[in-house]
N, C-alpha and C positions, 0 to 999 in steps of 0.2 A: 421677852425677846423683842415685841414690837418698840421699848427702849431705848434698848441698846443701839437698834437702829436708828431711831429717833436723835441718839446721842451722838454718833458717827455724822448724820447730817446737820447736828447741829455746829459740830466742830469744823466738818469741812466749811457751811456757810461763814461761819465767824473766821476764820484763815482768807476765805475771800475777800471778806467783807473789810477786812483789815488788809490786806494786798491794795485793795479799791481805793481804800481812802488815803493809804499813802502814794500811789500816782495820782494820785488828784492833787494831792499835798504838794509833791515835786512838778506836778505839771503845772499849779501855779504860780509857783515860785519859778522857775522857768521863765514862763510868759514874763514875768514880770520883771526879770531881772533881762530880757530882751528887748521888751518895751523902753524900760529904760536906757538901755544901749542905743539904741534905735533915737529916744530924745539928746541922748547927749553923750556921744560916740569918744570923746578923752575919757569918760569915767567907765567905762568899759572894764578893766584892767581891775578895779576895784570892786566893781559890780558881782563880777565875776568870783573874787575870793569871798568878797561876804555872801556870796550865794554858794559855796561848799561846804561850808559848815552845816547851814539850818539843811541842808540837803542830806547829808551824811545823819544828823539829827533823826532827821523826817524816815528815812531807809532803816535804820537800825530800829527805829520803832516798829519799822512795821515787820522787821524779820523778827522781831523781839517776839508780836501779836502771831507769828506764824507758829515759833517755836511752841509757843503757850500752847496755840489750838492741838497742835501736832501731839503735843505732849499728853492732852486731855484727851485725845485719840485712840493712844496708845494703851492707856490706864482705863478704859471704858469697860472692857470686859473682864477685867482681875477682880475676883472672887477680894471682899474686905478683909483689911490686913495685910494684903500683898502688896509691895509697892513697885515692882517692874516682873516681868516675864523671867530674868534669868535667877531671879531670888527666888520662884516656883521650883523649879530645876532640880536642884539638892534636894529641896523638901519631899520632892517627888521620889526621889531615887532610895531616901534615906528610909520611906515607909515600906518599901519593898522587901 
């Protein structure tokens, strides 16, 4: 049991840990793409688009590392061989 808890916290840390380092990602990209605005105020307009892309990049990565954990969360306590909660369900009903 001490595990399974251990696994729960491990999942939450890593969903964190992966939220964290994509605002970090986007915040310096950000910075950076302000800085340069700030140097040279016509290229602004272009700055701008090629800073949505690796931004949009940077975001789905990290909802990507969310889903993951989320998922390894989920599947933490299903008995081997199971692979989600509602595929228990029938099996359950059917042994009755």
């Amino acid at each position: 049991m001490t595990y399974l808890g251990l696994g729960y916290l491990g999942a939450g840390l890593g969903a964190g840990l992966c939220l964290i380092g994509a605002a970090f990602g986007i915040a310096r990209l950000a910075s950076a793409a302000l800085e340069g605005t700030a140097r040279q105020p016509e290229a602004a307009g272009a700055l701008r688009t090629s800073m949505i892309i690796p931004a949009a990049l940077i975001e789905g990565l990290g909802f990507f590392a969310l889903v993951i954990c989320l998922l390894v969360a989920l599947n933490l306590g299903l008995p081997k061989g199971e692979a989600s909660h509602e595929a228990a369900a029938p099996a359950a009903s059917a042994a009755r």
